[in-house]
C-alpha positions in Angstrom: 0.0 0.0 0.0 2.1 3.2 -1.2 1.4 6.1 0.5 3.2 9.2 1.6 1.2 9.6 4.6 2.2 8.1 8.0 1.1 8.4 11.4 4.0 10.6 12.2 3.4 12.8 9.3 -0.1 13.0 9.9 0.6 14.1 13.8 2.3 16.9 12.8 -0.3 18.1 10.5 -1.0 21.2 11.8 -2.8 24.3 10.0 -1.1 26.8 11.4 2.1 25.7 10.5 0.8 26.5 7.4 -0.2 23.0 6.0 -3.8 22.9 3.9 -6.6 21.5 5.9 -6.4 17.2 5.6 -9.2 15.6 4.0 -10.6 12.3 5.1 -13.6 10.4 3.4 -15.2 7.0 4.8 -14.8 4.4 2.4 -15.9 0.5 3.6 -15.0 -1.3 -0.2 -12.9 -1.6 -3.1 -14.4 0.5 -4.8 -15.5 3.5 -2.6 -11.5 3.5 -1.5 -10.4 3.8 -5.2 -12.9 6.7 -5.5 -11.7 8.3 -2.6 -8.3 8.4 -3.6 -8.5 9.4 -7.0 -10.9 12.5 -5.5 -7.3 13.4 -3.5 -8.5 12.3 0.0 -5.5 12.5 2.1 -6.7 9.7 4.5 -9.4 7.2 4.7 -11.3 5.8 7.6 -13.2 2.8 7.5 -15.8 4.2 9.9 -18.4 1.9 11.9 -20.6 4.0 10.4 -21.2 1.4 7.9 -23.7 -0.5 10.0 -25.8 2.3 9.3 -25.3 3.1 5.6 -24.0 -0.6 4.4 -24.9 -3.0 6.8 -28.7 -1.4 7.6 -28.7 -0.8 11.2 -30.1 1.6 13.0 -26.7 2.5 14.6 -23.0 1.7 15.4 -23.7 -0.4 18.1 -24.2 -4.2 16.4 -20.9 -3.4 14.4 -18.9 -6.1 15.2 -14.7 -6.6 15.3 -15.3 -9.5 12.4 -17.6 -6.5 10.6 -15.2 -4.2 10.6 -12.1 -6.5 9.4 -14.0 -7.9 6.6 -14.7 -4.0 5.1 -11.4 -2.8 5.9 -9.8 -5.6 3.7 -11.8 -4.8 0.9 -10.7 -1.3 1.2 -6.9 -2.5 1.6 -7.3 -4.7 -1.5 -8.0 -1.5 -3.2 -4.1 -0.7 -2.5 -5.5 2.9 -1.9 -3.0 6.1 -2.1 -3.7 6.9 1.4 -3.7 6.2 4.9 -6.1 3.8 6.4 -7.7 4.1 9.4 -10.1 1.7 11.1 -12.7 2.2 13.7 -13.3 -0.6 16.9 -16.7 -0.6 16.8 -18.4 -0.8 20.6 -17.2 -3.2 23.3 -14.0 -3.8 21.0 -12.2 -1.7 23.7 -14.1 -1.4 27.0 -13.6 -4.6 28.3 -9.4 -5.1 28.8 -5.8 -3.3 27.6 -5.2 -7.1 26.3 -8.8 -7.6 24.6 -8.2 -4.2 22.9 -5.0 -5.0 21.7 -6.1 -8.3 20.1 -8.9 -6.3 18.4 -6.5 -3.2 16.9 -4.3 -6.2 15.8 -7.3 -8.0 13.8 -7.9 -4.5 12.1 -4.1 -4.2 11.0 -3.7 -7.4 9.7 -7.0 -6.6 7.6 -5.2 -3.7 5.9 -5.2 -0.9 8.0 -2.6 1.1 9.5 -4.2 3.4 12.3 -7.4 2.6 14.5 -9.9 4.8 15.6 -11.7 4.3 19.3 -14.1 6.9 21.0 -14.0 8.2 24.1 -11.8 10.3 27.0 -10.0 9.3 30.2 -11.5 6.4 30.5 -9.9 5.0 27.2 -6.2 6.0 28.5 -5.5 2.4 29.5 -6.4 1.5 26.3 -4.8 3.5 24.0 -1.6 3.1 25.7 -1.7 -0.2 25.1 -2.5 -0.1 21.5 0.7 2.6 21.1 2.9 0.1 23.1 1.5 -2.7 21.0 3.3 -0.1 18.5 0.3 0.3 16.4 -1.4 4.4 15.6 -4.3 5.3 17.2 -6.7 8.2 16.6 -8.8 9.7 19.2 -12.8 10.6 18.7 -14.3 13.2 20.9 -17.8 15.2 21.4 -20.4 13.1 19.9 -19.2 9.9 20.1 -21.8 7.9 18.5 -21.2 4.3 20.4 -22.4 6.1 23.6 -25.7 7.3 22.0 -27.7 5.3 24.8 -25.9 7.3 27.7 -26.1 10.7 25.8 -29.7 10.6 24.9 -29.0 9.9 21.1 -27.1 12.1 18.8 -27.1 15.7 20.6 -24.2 18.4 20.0 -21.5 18.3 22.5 -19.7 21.0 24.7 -22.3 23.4 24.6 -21.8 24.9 28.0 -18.3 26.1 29.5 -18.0 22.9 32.1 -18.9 19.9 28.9 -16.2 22.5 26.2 -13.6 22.5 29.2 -13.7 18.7 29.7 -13.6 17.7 26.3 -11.1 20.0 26.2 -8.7 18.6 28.5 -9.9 15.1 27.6 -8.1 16.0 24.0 -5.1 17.1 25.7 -5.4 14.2 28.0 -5.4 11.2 25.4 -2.9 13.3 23.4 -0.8 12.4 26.0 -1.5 9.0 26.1 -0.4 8.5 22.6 -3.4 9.5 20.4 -1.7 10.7 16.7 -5.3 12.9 16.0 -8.6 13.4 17.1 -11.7 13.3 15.2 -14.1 15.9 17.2 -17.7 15.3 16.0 -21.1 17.7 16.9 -19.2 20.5 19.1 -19.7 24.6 18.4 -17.8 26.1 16.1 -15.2 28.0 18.7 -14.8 24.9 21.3 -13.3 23.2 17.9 -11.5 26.3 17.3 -9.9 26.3 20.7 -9.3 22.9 20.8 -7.7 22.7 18.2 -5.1 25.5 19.0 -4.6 23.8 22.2 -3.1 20.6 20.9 -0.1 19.8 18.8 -1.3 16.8 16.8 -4.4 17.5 14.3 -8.2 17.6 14.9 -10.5 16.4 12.1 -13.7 17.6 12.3 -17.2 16.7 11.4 -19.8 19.1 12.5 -16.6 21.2 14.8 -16.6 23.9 12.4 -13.9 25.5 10.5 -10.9 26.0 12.2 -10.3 22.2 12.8 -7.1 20.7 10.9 -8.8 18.5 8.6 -12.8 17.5 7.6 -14.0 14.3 7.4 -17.6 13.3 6.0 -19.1 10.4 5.2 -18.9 8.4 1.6 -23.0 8.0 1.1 -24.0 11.2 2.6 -21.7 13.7 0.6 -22.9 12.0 -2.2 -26.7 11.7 -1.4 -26.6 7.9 -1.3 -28.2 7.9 2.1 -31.1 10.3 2.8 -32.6 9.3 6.1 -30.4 11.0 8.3 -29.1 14.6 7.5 -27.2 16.3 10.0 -26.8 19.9 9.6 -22.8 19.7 9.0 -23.6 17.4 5.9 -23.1 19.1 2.5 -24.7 17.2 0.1 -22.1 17.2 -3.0 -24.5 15.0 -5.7 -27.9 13.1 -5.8 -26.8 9.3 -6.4 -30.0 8.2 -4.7 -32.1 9.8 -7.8 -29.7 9.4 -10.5 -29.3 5.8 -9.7 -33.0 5.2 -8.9 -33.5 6.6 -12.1 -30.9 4.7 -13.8 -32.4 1.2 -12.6 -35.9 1.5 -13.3 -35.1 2.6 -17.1 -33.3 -0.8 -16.9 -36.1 -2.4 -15.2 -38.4 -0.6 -17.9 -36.3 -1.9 -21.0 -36.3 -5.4 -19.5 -40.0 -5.3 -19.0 -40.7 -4.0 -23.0 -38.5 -6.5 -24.3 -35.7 -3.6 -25.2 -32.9 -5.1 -23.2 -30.7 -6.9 -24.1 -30.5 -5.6 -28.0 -28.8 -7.7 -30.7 -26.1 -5.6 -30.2 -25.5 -6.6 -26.7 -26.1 -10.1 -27.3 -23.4 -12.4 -28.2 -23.9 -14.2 -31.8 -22.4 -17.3 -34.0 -20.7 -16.9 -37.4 -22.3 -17.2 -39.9 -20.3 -20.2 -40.9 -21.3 -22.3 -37.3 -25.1 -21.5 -37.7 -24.8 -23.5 -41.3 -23.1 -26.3 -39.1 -25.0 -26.9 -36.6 -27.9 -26.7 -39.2 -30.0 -24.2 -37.6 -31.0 -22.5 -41.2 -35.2 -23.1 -41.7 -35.7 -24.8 -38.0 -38.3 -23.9 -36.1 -38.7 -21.6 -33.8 -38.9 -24.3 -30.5 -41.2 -21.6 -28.5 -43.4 -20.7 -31.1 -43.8 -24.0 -33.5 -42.6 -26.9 -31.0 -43.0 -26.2 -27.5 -42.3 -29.1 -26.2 -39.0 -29.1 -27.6 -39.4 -32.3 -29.6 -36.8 -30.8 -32.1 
């Protein structure tokens, strides 16, 4: 997998070192990674979001370790210019240093070469286990969509000085413990701002407003793939849902009026092999002899 992104290189990313913002895209297949990196996404994260646009649930939470392995090596099989992160989905990393461990490994054999985990000082233990297991791994703060059952569902984050000062010093705290990034998700505007000038290793954001060090969205909602759930930080970039809805029932249609396939897209003998296999003047077996007595 060539890439000139590392986790080094990525931790110190920094804007204000006057460095362009990174951009990161989910991608959970072959082909969505290609895609990804030919649109010049500087790092790609197979997110558990996928239970919810590829797998159908109605959250993160049934993502499984096995789940997440099998998409990430489809998108390593891709051989995609850039650097792969995957997520532990929930109870990957809650229950033991040693259990988490085993799980980041699973996710770096499968292709990737960073994980993701969600969560503040109470994931310390684990992410210093994964860095002294000598594998990357990225941080995930403000709405952290595994803990939707404790939060109340998805709500913004950090909206009052005591929840922007402890996510706050949560960043700074996992920083600490070894984290190369942090993805901050649902927080105002100026709490991503601050945070971000606080630390030395880069913040993506999605829905943390400008000033973060890099965006992330993901794959089926930039594209309009996925319309049931539209957060406000989504920009919709294209309508794939209509297009190819669209696109399928003219194929359905043509089907239906007999217009598909077309002698043209149908493979045909020589001229030469119809003659020897005698097929000149014989009926037509579903018009004349439908019982095939031919």
């Amino acid at each position: 997998m060539a890439t000139n992104w590392t986790a080094p290189s990525i931790s110190s990313h920094k804007v204000r070192d006057g460095n362009s913002p990174l951009v990161m895209l989910t991608a959970y297949d072959a082909p969505s990674a290609t895609m990804a990196v030919e649109a010049g996404a500087d790092i790609i994260l197979v997110g558990d979001s996928l239970g919810m646009v590829v797998l159908g649930y109605e959250d993160t939470l049934k993502v499984t370790i096995e789940d997440m392995a099998h998409h990430t090596a489809a998108v390593a099989r891709a051989q995609p210019n850039a650097f792969v992160i995957a997520d532990l989905p929930w109870l990957s990393y809650h229950i033991s240093p040693e259990e988490t461990v085993k799980n980041a490994a699973q996710l770096i054999r499968a292709g990737a070469q960073a994980v993701k985990l969600e969560g503040g000082y109470d994931r310390i233990p684990m992410i210093e286990a994964i860095c002294k297991a000598e594998i990357p791994v990225m941080g995930h703060l403000g709405l952290t969509p595994q803990s939707i059952l404790s939060l109340g569902g998805y709500k913004i984050q950090g909206k009052t000085t005591n929840a922007a000062l402890t996510i706050s010093n949560e960043a700074k705290a996992i920083t600490h413990a070894g984290c190369f990034g942090i993805v901050l998700e649902c927080v105002p505007s100026l709490v991503g701002k601050l945070i971000t000038e606080s630390l030395n290793v880069p913040t993506i954001g999605i829905g943390a407003g400008p000033d973060c060090d890099g965006q992330v969205l993901v794959f089926h909602d930039l594209l309009g793939i996925n319309h049931d759930l539209q957060p406000k930080f989504v920009r919709r970039y294209a309508n794939l849902k209509e297009t190819s809805i669209e696109a399928l029932s003219d194929f359905a249609k043509d089907v239906r009026d007999g217009n598909f396939p077309s002698q043209e897209e149908s493979y045909q003998l020589s001229e030469d092999e119809i003659e020897t296999l005698g097929l000149y003047g014989r009926p037509d077996p579903l018009k004349d002899d439908p019982l095939g007595s031919w």
